[in-house]
BASE-171334 format. One record per residue (C-alpha): y, z, x. Coordinates in steps of 0.05 Angstrom, whole numbers, padded with zeros to 5 digits, always signed. Layout:
<vextis>
YZX ...
</vextis>
This chain:
<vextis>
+02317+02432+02159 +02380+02385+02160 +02335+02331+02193 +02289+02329+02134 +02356+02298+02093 +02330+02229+02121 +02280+02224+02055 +02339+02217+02006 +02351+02149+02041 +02268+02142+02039 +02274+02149+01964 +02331+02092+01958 +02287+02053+01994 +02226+02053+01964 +02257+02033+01891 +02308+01982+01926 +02261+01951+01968 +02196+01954+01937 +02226+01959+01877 +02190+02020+01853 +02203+02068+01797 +02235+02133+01813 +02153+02161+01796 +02120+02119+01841 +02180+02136+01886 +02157+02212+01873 +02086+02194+01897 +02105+02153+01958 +02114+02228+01988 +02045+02256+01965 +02013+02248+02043 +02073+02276+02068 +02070+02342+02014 +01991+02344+02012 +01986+02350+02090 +02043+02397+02090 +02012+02443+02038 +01942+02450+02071 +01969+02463+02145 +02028+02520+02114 +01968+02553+02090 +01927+02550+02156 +01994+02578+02194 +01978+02634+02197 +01905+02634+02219 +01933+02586+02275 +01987+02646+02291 +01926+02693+02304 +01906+02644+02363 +01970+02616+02381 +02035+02642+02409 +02085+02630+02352 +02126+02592+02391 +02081+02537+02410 +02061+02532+02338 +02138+02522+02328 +02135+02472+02386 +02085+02439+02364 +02105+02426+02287 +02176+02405+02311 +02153+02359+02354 +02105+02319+02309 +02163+02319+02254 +02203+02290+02311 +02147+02228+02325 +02132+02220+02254 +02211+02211+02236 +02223+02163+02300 +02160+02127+02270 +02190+02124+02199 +02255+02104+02227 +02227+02032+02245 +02241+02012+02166 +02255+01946+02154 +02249+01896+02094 +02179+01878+02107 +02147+01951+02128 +02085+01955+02096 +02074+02024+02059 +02007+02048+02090 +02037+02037+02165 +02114+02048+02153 +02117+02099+02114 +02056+02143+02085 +02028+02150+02160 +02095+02171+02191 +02105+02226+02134 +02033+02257+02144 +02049+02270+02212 +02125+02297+02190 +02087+02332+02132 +02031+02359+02187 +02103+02385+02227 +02133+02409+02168 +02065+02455+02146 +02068+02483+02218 +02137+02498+02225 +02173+02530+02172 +02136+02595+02180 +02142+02605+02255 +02221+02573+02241 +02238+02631+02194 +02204+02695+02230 +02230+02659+02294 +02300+02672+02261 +02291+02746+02236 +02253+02765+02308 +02280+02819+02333 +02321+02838+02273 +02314+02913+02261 +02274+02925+02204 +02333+02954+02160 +02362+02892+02169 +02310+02849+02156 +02331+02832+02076 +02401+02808+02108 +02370+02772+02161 +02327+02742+02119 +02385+02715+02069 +02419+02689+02135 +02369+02650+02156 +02356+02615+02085 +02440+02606+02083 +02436+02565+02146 +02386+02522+02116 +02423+02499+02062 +02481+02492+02105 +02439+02456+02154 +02415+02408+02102 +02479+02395+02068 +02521+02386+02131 +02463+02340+02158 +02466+02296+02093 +02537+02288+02102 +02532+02269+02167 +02461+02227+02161 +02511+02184+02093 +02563+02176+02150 +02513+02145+02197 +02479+02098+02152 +02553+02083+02116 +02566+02052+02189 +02506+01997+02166 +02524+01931+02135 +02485+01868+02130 +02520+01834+02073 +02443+01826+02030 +02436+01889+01976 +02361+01904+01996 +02377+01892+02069 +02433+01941+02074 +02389+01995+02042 +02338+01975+02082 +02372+01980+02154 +02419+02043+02127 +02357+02079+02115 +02326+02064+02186 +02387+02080+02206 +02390+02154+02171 +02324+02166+02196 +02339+02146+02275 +02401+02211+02254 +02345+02247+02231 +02297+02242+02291 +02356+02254+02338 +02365+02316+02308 +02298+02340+02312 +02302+02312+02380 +02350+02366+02389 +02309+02415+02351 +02253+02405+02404 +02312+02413+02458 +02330+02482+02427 +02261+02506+02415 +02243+02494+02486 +02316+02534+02516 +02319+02592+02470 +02249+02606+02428 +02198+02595+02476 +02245+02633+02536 +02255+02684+02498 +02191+02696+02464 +02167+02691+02544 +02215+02751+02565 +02192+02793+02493 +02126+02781+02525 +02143+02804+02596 +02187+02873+02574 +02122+02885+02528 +02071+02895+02587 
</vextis>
């Protein structure tokens, strides 16, 4: 969730760059939301055939292309190619991946616990996304190129590299402990 902190630094640079209004600003994430929208409804159709955590697997990881994709932002990325593609695929991630995320964090939780488990796993989000701001601000604060539309330029590319490293890492921690131990759930089942 902390990775998706990346799009405050999209929205600075679509109104310092292109010099949109904070509306059109609004609809520059419309693919993203739209594509994210249908698939989170089709989860959990897709669950029925799938293992949950290669649904997981497979959201995280095209959030993790789409963001390396976005995170090629410069002063002269066109919109279509630099930005509205990259989010449909981070928006196709998203819409597969919060679902499987959460019940992947109360698994296993005993059912009388479920409420608190629950309220955990939404209090590491926001904790997630907050410390990853802070730390995504740091990152691009490290960016200087002397030109106003430049820096917010290269700061944002620079956010968004933060933000596909860390759902570089997601993919790194889906693969050790969700899929392993989804595999041994599986095994002590049979």
């Amino acid at each position: 969730m902390g990775a998706m902190m990346g799009f405050f630094f999209t929205a600075q640079f679509v109104q310092s760059v292109y010099h949109w209004t904070p509306l059109q600003a609004g609809l520059a994430f419309l693919p993203m939301t739209l594509v994210n929208f249908v698939l989170a409804l089709q989860v959990p159709r897709l669950l029925e055939r799938a293992e949950r955590p290669l649904v997981l697997l497979s959201g995280v990881v095209l959030t993790t292309v789409g963001m390396a994709w976005l995170s090629r932002l410069d002063l002269h990325t066109p919109y279509l190619t630099g930005l509205a593609l990259p989010m449909v695929l981070i928006g196709a991630g998203q819409g597969l991946t919060l679902a499987p995320l959460t019940s992947s964090g109360v698994g296993g939780v005993a059912p009388e616990d479920a409420g608190a488990g629950s309220g955990l796993v939404n209090t590491v989000h926001q904790i997630g996304t907050a410390l990853s701001l802070s730390i995504l601000t740091a990152v691009a604060a490290s960016v200087s190129t002397g030109h106003a539309a430049a820096d917010i330029a290269a700061r944002s590319g620079t956010a968004l590299t933060g933000s596909a490293v860390l759902l570089a890492l997601a993919v790194v921690i889906v693969l050790t402990l969700i899929v392993p131990a989804r595999a041994t759930h599986n095994e002590r089942s049979l």
